[in-house]
C-alpha positions as CSV (number, residue, x, y, z in Angstrom):
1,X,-27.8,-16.8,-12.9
2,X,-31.1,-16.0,-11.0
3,X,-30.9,-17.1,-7.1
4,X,-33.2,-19.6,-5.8
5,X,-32.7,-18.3,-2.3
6,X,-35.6,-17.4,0.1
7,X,-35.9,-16.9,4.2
8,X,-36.9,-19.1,6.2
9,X,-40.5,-18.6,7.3
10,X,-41.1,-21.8,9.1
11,X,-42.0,-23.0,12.9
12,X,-39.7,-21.3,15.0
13,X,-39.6,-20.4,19.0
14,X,-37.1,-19.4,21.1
15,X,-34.2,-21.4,22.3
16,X,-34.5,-20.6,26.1
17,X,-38.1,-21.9,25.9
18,X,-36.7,-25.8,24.3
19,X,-34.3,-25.5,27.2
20,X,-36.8,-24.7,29.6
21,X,-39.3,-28.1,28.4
22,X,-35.8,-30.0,28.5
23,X,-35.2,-29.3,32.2
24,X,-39.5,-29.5,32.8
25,X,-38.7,-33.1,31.8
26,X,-36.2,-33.5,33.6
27,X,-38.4,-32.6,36.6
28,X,-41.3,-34.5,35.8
29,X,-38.9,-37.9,35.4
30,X,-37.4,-37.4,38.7
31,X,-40.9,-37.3,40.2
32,X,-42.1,-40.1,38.2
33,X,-39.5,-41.9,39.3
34,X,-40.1,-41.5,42.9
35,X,-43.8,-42.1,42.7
36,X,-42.9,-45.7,41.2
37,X,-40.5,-46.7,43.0
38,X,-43.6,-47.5,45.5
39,X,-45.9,-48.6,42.7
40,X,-46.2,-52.4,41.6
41,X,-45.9,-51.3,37.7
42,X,-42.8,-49.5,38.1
43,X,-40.8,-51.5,35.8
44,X,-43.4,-50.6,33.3
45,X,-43.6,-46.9,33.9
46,X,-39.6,-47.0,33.7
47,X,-39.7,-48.7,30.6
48,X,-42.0,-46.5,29.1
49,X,-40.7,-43.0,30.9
50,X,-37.1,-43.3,30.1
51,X,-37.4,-43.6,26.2
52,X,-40.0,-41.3,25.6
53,X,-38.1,-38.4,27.4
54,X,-34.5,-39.8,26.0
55,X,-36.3,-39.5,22.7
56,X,-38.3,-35.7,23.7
57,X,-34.7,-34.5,24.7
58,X,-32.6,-35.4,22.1
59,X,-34.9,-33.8,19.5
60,X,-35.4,-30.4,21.9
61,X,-31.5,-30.4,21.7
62,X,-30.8,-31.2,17.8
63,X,-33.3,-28.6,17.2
64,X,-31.3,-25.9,19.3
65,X,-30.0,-23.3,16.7
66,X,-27.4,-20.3,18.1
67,X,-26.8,-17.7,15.5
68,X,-24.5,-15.0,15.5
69,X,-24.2,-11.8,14.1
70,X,-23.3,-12.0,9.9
71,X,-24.0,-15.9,9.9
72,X,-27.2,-18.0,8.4
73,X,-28.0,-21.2,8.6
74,X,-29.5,-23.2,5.0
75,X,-32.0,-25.6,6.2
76,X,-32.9,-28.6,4.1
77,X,-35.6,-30.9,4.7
78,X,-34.7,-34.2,3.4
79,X,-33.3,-33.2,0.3
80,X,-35.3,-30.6,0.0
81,X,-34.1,-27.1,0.5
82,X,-36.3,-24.9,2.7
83,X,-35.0,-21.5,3.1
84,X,-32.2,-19.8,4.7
85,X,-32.5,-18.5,8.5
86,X,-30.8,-15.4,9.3
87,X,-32.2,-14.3,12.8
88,X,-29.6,-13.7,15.2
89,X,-30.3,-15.4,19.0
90,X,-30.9,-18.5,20.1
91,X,-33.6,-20.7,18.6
92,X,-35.4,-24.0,18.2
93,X,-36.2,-25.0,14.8
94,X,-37.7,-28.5,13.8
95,X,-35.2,-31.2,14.5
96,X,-35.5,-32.7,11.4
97,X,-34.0,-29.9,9.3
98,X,-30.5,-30.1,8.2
99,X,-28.7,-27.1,8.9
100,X,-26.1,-25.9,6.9
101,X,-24.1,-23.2,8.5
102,X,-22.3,-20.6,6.5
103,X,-20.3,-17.7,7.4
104,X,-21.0,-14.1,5.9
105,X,-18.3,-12.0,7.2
106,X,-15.9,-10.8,5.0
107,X,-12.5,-13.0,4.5
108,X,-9.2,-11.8,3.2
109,X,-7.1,-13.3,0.3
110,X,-3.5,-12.2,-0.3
111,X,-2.7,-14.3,-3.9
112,X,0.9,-15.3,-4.4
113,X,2.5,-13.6,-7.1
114,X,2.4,-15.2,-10.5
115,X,4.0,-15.2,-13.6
116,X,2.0,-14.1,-16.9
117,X,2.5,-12.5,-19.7
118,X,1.6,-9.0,-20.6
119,X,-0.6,-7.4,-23.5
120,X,3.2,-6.9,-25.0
121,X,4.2,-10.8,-24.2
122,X,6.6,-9.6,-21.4
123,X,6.7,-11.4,-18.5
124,X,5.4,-10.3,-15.7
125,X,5.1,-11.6,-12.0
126,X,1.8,-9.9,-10.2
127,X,-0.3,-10.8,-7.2
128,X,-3.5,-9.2,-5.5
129,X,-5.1,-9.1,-2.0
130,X,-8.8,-9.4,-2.7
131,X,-11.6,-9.2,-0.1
132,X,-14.5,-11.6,-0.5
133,X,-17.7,-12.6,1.2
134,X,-20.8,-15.0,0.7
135,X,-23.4,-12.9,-0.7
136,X,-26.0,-16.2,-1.9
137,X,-26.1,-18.6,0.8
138,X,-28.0,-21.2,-2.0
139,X,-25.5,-20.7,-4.8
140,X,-22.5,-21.1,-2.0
141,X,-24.0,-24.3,-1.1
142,X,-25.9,-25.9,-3.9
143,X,-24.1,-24.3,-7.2
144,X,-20.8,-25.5,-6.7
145,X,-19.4,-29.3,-5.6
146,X,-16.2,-29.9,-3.2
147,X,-14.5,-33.0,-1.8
148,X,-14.0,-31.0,1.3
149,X,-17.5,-30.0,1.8
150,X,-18.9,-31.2,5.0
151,X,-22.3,-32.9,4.9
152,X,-22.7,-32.2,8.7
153,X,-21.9,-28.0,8.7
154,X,-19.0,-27.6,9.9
155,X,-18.3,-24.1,9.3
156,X,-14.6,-24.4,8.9
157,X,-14.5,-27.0,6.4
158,X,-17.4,-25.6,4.7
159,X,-15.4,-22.0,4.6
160,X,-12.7,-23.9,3.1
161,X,-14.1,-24.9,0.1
162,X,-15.2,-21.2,-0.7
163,X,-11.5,-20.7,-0.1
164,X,-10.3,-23.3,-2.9
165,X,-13.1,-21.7,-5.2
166,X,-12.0,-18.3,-4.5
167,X,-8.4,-18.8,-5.4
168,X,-8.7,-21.2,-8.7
169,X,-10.9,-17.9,-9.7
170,X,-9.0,-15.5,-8.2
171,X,-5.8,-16.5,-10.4
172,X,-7.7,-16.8,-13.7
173,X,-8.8,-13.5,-13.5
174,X,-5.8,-11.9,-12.5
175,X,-4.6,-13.6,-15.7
176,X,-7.0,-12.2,-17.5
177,X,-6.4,-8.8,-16.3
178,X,-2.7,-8.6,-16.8
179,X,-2.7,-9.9,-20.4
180,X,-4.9,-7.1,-21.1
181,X,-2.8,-4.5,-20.6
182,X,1.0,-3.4,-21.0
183,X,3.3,-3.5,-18.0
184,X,4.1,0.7,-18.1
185,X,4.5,3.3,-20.8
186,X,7.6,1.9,-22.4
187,X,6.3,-0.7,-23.9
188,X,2.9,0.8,-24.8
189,X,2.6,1.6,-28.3
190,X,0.0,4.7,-27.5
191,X,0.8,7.4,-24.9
192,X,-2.8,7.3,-23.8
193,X,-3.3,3.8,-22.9
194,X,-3.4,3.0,-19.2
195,X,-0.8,0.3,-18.1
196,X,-0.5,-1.7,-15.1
197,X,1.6,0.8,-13.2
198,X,0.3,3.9,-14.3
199,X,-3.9,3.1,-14.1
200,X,-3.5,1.4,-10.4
201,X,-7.2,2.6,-9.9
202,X,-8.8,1.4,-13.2
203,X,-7.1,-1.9,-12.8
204,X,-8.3,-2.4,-9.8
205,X,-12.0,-1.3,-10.8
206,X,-11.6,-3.8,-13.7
207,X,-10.3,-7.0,-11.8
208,X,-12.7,-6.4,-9.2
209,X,-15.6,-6.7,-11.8
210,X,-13.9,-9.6,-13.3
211,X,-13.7,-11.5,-10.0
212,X,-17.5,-10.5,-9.7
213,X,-18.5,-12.0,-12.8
214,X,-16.3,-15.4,-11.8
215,X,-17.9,-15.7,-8.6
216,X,-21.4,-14.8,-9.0
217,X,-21.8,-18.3,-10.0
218,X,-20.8,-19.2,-6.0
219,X,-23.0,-16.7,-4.9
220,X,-19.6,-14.9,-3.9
221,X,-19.0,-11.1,-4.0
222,X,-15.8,-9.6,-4.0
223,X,-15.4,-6.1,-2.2
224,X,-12.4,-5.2,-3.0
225,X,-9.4,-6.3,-5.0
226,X,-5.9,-4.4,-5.7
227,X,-3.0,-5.3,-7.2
228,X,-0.5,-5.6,-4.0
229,X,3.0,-7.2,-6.3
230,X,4.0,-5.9,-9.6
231,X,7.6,-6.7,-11.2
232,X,9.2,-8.0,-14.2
233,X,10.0,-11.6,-13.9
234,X,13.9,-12.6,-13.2
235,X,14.5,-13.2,-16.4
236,X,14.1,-10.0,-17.9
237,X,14.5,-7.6,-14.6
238,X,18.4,-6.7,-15.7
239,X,17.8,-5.9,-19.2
240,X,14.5,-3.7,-18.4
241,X,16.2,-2.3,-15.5
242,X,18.8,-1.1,-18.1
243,X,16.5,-0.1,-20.7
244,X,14.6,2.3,-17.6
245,X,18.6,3.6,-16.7
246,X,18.6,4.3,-20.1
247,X,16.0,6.3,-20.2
248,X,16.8,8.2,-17.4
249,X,19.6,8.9,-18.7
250,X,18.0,10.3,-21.9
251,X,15.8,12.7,-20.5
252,X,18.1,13.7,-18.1
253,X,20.0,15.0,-20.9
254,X,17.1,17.0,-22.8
255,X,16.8,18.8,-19.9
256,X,20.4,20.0,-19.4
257,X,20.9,21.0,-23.2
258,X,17.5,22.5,-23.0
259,X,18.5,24.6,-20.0
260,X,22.5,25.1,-21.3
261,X,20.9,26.5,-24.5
262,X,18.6,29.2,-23.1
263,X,21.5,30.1,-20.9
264,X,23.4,30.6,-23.8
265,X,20.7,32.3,-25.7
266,X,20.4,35.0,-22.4
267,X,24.3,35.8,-22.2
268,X,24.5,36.5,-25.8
269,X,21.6,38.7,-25.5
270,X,22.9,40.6,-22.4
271,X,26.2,41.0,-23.8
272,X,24.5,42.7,-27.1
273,X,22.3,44.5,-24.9
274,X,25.5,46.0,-22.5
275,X,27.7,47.0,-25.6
276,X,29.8,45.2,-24.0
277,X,31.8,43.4,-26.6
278,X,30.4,43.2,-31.1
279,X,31.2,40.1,-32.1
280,X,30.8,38.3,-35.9
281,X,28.7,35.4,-36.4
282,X,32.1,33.0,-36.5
283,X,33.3,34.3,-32.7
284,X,29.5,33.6,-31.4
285,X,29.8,30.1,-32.8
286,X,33.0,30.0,-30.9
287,X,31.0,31.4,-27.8
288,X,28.2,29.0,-28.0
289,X,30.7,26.1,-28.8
290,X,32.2,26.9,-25.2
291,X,29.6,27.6,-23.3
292,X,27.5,24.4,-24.2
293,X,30.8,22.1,-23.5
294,X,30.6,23.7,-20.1
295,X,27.4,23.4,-18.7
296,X,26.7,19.9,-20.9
297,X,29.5,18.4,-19.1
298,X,29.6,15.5,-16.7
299,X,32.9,16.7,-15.0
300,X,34.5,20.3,-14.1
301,X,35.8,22.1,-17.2
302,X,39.6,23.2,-17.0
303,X,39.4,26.8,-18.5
304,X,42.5,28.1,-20.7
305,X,43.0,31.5,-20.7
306,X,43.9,33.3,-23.8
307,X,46.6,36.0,-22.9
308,X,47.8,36.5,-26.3
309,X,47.1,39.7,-28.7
């Protein structure tokens, strides 16, 4: 969606230059005042003096604008949006502009973890942390609708409508994420697919631009977004926790036989090589028999010794 924002290139003076006319009239009234009191028309000078600088004040002061660093201000002229002001300072802008004031500094947003299902139907729980800031200060305020929007720019209420946005989005893309891919490589059908727990990086790459696309609508941009929680839900956690013991287990086991049968391989080798005893095919089988019971086991062998003939 194409932005309709634009800066601000209205009347504009400094601040400190409003507040220096407020306290001229101030001045000028006290004098007034005290040249009347000895005039025979000053019930009329009163009458017209006090309104007129009640009046000239109040709209010096509604027009007083104080901006800080990483914060605009959307100023709408009955109805009628008329750009965004970004100059830092201290400012007086026509009074009759509504100013909307939004904040642009980057917020923090640490999901609670959720329960979905991954690209195997396993469930899964999974949360994020996702950093976010208002890029578009006319999408953030025009493009999307809130009961807790304030009409009068408060800044915190107006924060926390970006807030609700930024969550309801937040957890349909994480969704959407998660039910894309398998929860590690035991349930993946192909060895080269990335899963949630092995890809970490391309994930993360992936839900950021997800979130993007979400929140471009709010004029929203998300900076950064990682998974932060990632576990099988209660459910299943015993039997997958097995099935993982399991296959510790297993490959545990490949690599003692693999290592008990090249030891074997090297003392049957050496003891060819030394002379030191010729034996038949059926007293190596004996050998290797022995040999593999010993280093395959899970406990201490008892030997027997042979002293027969």
């Amino acid at each position: 969606m194409e932005t309709k924002e634009f800066e601000f290139k209205g009347f504009k003076i400094s601040g400190f230059i409003a507040l220096f006319l407020i306290l001229a009239i101030i001045v000028a009234d006290i004098f007034i005042f005290n040249e009347a009191s000895h005039s025979d028309n000053a019930n009329l000078i009163f009458g017209i003096t006090i309104p007129v600088s009640f009046v000239l004040i109040i709209l010096l002061a509604i027009g007083m604008v104080k901006l800080e660093p990483n914060e605009a201000r959307a100023l709408v002229f009955f109805g009628k949006y008329s750009g965004t002001f970004r100059e830092n300072g201290f400012w007086f802008i026509n009074p009759l502009y509504s100013k909307k004031r939004v904040s642009l500094r980057a917020r923090n947003f640490d999901a609670e973890a959720i329960k979905v299902n991954d690209k195997s139907g396993n469930p899964i729980l999974i949360g994020l942390v996702l950093v976010w800031r208002v890029k578009d200060v006319y999408k953030s305020l025009f493009e999307i609708d809130s009961q807790t929007m304030s009409t009068q720019g408060s800044l915190n209420s107006t924060m926390k409508a970006f807030e609700g946005f930024v969550k309801v989005q937040a957890d349909a893309a994480l969704r959407q994420v998660a039910g894309q891919y398998n929860y590690d490589e035991n349930s993946n059908p192909k060895e080269d697919d990335i899963t949630l727990r092995s890809g970490a990086d391309e994930i993360n790459e992936v839900l950021k631009d997800t979130l993007n696309e979400r929140l471009s609508i709010a004029g929203i941009e998300a900076i950064e977004a990682r998974i932060n929680y990632l576990a099988y839900a209660p459910e299943i956690a015993a039997v997958m926790l097995r099935r993982q013991q399991a296959d510790a287990i297993i490959a545990a086991r490949e690599k003692i036989v693999e290592g008990a049968v090249s030891m074997v391989k090297l003392a049957l080798d050496h003891l060819k090589e030394e002379g030191v005893v010729d034996l038949d095919e059926e007293r190596k089988a004996a050998m290797v028999s022995n040999l593999l019971v010993v280093l395959c086991a899970e406990e201490n062998t008892q030997p027997v010794v042979n002293t027969g003939a």
